[in-house]
C-alpha positions in Angstrom: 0.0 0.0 0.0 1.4 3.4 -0.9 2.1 5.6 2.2 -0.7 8.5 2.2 1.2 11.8 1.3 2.3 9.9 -2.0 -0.8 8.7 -2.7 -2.4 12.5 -2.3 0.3 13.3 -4.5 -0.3 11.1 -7.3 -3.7 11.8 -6.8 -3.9 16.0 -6.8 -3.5 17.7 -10.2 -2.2 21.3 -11.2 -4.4 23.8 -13.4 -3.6 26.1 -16.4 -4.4 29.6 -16.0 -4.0 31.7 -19.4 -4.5 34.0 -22.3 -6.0 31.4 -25.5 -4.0 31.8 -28.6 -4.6 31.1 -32.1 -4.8 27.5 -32.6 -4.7 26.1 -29.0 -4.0 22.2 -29.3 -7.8 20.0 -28.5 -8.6 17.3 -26.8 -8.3 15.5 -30.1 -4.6 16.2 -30.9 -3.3 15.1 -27.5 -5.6 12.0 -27.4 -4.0 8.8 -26.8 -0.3 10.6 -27.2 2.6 11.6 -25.6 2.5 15.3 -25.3 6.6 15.0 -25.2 6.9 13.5 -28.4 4.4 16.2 -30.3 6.1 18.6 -32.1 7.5 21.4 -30.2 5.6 24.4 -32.5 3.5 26.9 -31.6 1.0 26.4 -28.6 2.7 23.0 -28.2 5.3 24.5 -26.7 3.6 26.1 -24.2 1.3 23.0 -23.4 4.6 20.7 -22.9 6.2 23.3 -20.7 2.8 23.2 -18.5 3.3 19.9 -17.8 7.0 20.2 -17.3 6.6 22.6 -14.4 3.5 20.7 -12.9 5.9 17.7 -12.6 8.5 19.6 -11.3 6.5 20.5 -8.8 5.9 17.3 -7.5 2.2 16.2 -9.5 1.7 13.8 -12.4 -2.0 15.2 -13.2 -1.9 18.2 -15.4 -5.0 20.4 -16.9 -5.6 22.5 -19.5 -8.9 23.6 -20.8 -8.4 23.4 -24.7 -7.3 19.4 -24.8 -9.1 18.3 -21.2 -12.9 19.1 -22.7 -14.5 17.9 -25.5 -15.8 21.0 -26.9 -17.6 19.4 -29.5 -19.4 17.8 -26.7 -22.4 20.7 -25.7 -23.2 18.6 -22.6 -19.7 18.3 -21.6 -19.0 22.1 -22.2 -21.9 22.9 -20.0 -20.6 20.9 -17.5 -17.6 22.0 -17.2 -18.3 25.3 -17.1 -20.4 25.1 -14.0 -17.5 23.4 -12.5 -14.7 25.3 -13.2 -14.4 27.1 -10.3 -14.8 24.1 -7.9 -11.8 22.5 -10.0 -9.6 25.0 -9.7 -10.5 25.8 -6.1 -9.8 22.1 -5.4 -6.5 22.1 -7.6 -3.2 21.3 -5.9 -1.8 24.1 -7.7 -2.7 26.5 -10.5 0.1 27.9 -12.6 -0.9 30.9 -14.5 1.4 31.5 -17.6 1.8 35.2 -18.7 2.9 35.1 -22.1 3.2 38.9 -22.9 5.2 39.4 -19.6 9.5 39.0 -20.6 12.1 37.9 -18.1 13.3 39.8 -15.6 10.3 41.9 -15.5 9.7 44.2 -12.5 6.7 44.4 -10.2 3.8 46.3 -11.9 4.5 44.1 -15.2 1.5 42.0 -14.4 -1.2 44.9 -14.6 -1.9 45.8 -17.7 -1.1 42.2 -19.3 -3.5 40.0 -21.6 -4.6 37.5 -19.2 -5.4 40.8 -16.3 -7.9 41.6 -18.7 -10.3 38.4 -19.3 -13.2 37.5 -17.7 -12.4 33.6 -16.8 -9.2 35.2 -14.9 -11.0 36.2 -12.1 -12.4 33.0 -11.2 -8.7 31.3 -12.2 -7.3 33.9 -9.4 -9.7 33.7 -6.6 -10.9 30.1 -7.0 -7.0 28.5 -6.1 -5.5 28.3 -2.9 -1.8 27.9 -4.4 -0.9 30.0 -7.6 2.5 30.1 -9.3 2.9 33.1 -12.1 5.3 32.2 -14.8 6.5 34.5 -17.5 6.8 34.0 -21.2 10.1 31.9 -21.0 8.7 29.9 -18.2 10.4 31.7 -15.2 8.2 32.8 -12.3 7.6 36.4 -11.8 9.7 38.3 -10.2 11.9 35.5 -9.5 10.0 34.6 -6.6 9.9 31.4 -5.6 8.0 31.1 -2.4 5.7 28.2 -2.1 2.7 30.4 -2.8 2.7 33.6 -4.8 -0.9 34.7 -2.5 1.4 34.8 0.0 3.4 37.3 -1.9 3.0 40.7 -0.4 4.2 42.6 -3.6 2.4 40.0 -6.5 -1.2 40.7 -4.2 -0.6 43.9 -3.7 0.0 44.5 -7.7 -3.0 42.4 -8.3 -5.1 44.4 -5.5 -4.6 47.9 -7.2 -4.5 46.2 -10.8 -7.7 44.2 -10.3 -9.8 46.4 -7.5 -10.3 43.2 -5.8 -10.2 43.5 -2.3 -6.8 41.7 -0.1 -9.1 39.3 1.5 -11.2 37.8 -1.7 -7.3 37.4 -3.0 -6.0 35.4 -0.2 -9.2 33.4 1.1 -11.9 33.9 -1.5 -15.4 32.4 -0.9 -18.3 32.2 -3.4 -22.1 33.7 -2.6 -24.4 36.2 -3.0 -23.1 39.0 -0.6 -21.6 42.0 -2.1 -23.0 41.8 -5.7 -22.2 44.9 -6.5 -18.8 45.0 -5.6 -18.5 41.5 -7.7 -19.9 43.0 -10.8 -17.6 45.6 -10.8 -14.6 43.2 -10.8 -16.1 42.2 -14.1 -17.5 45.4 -15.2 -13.8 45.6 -17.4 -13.2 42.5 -18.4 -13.5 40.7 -22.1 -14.6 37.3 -23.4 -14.7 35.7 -26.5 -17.7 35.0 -26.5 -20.7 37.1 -25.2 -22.6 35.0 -23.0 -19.1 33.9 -21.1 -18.7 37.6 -19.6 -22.1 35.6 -17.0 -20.6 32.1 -17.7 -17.3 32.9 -15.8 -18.8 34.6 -12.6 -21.2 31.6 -11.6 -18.8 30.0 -9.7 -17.9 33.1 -7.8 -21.4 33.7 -7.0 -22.4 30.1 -6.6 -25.0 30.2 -9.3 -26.2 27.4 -11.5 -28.6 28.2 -14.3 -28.8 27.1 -18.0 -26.2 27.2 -20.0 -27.2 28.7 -23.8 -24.6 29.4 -26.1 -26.2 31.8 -28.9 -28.7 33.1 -26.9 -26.7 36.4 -26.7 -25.2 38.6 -24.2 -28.2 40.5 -23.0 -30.5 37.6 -22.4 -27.6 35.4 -20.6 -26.5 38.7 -18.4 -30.4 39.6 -17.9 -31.0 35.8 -17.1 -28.1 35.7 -14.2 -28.5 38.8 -12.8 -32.0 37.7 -12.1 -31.1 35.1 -10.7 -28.5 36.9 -8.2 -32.1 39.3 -7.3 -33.8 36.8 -7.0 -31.8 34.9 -4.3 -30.3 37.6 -2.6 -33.1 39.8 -2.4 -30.7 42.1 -2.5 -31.3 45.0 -5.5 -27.8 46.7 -5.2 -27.7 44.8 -8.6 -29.8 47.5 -10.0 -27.6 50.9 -9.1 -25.9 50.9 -11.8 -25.0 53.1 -15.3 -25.3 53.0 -19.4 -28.3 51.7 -20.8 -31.5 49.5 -20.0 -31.4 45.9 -21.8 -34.0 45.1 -23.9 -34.4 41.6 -22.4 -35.4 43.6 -18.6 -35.2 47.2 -18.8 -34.3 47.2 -14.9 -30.9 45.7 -15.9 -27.8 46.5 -17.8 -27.3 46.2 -21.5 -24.0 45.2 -20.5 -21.5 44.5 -17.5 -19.5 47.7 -18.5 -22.6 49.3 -16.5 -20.7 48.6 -13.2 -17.4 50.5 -13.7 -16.8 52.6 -10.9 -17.2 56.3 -11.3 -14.3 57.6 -13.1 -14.5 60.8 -10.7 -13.7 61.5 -6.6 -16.2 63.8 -4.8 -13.8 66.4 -3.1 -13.1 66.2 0.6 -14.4 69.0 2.2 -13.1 70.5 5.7 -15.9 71.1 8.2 -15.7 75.0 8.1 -15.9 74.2 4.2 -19.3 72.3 4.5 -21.0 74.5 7.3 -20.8 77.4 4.4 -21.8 75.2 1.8 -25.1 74.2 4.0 -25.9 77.9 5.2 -25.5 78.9 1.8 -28.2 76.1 1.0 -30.3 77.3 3.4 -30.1 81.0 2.5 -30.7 80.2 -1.2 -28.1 82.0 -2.5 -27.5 79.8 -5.5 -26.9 81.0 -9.0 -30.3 80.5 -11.1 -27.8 79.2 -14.0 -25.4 77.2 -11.8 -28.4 75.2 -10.1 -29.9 74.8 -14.2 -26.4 73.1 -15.1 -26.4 70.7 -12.7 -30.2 69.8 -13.0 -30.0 69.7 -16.5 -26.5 67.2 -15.8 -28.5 65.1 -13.2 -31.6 65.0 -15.3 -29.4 63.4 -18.9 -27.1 60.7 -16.9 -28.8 57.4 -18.7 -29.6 55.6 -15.1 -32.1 53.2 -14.4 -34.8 55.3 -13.9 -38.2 52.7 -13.2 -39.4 53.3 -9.9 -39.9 49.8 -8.7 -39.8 46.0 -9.0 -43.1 43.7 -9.2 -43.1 40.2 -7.9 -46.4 37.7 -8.4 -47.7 36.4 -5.2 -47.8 33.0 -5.2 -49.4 32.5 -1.3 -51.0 34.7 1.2 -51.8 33.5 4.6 -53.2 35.3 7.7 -51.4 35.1 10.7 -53.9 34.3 13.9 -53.0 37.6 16.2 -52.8 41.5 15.8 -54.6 44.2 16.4 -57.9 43.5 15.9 -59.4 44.9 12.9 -57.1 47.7 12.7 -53.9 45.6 12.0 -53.4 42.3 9.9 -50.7 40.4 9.9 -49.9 37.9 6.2 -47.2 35.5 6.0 -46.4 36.0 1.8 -45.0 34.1 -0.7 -43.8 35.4 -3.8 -42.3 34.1 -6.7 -38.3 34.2 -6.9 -38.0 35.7 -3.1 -37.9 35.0 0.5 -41.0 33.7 2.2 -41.7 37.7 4.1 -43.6 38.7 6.5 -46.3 41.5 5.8 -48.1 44.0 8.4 -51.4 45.8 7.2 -54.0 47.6 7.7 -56.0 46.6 4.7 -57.7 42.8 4.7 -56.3 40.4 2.2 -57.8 37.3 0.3 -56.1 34.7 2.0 -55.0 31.8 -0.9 -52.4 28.7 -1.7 -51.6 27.0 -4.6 -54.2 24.3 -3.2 -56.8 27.4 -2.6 -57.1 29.4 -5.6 -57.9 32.9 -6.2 -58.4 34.7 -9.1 -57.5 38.7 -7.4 -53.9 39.4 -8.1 -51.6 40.7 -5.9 -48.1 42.2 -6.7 -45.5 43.0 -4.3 -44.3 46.3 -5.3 -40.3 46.9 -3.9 -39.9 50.9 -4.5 -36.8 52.0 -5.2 -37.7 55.5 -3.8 -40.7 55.1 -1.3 -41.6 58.0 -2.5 -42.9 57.4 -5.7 -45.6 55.3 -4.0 -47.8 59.0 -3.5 -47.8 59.0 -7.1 -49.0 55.7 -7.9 -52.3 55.6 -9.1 -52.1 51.7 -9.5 -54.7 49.7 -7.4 -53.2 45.9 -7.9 
């Protein structure tokens, strides 16, 4: 029997973090070969020297997108890219190859390169727990050759200003649906091949699962996962965002560019600085013109301007208790949110999917509470 740390070893394998090139080698060029004895030309190359530094680093299991899926395969694609994340994250080691970065670079190299700049990278740099970063002749960057380049306080700190991702998603990343927002943005720059894979490459990071349609387009494929994200979360930070409305919701982004950060600071003010601003508020003292500017500013940024979100009601059930006949108190379902709990005045018509009703209710979320003066909507 083989003593347990070799047998881990045999058994972990190292992943392949990287920029795709013209003509990447497939699972049906490798198959059933000996990737030494391939001709060393073009991506080749890089594919041997993968699995050269894998085994020098102790592992025999080696894997690289382009030759490890059958891409031909639409069920195998799908697969795989719903469990990407979880492979890397489980990798013994991910090496990520920078093959516009030369030798003997110095530390700042890495932000502005090809693979800082695709979507699937963010996933291949939070997901592993062990990351080496080679450069184009297969030396690691910066010569450093810790046991860990997270543990490199001048690679993360590169990555941190390069990336906007915070220190601690870099060191000890863990999927979900908190800070959706702040997620989105991390994405809000990056490219893809393909449109739909700009939502394909954040499910893991999120911890979504949802169809997988190639073709269907960007708009629908973003519109479908940010849904989903809403829908989950309950939480609508999803929503504050710029550029324009898709035409598949017109409460979400065309595209993921819509969460860039502002490219602008607001100016720190001292506190002498904003008790004159306030008094001159308060005494009015505005220029007619200067006030016009800004409205007329305010009133052309292309935001999301619909004042709410509607959810069906799929349950309502009155809770025994309250005040009377002054107060009611519903226990609601609705469709694609938390079960919630609702406190009226007004009686509802209590129904279940067993009890049917034909009223409709819709659970109205305003954005700005309000616009509910306004509504002259009785549903």
């Amino acid at each position: 029997m083989q003593p347990i740390k070799e047998a881990v070893t045999q058994y972990s394998w190292v992943m392949l973090s990287y920029r795709w090139e013209t003509q990447e080698p497939t699972l049906y060029d490798i198959q059933h070969k000996t990737i030494y004895d391939l001709d060393p030309a073009g991506t080749v190359v890089k594919l041997q020297k993968f699995c050269k530094a894998a085994r020098d680093a102790g592992h025999r299991l080696a894997w690289s997108d382009t030759c490890c899926i059958n891409r031909l395969d639409i069920v195998e694609l799908q697969v795989s890219d719903h469990s990407m994340f979880i492979w890397y994250h489980c990798s013994a080691l991910t090496i990520v190859y920078l093959s516009d970065v030369p030798s003997s670079s110095k530390s700042g190299t890495l932000a502005n390169r090809a693979w800082n700049t695709r979507a699937w990278s963010i996933p291949e740099l939070l997901a592993p727990k062990v990351i080496f970063f080679y450069q184009a002749d297969w030396t690691l960057y910066l010569d450093n050759r810790s046991c860990n380049h997270k543990e490199s306080v001048s690679i993360m700190e590169e990555l941190k200003h390069s990336t906007g991702i915070n220190p601690r998603a870099l060191l000890a990343f863990r999927p979900g649906l908190r800070d959706a927002q702040e997620k989105l943005q991390w994405a809000s720059t990056r490219i893809t091949a393909r449109d739909e894979n700009i939502a394909y490459s954040l499910f893991g990071i999120f911890g979504i699962h949802i169809p997988i349609i190639y073709g269907e387009g960007r708009q629908k494929m973003l519109g479908r996962f940010l849904q989903e994200i809403i829908a989950r979360s309950g939480d609508i930070a999803a929503l504050d965002r710029m550029g324009q409305s898709s035409d598949f919701n017109s409460c979400l982004p065309a595209n993921i560019s819509s969460y860039k950060a502002l490219p602008c600071m607001l100016p720190s003010l001292s506190e002498d600085e904003m008790q004159n601003s306030i008094s001159t508020l308060r005494n009015n003292i505005v220029a007619v013109e200067s006030a016009l500017k800004l409205y007329t500013t305010l009133e052309n940024l292309d935001r999301l301007r619909l004042p709410c979100i509607v959810f069906p009601l799929t349950e309502v059930k009155r809770r025994p208790g309250g005040d009377g006949d002054k107060c009611f108190t519903y226990e609601v379902k609705a469709d694609r949110l938390q079960d919630l709990l609702v406190i009226t005045e007004y009686k509802l018509v209590q129904f279940s999917p067993a009890r049917r009703t034909r009223q409709t209710f819709l659970l109205v979320y305003p954005c700005n509470w309000h616009n509910l003066e306004d509504s002259t909507d009785e549903s």
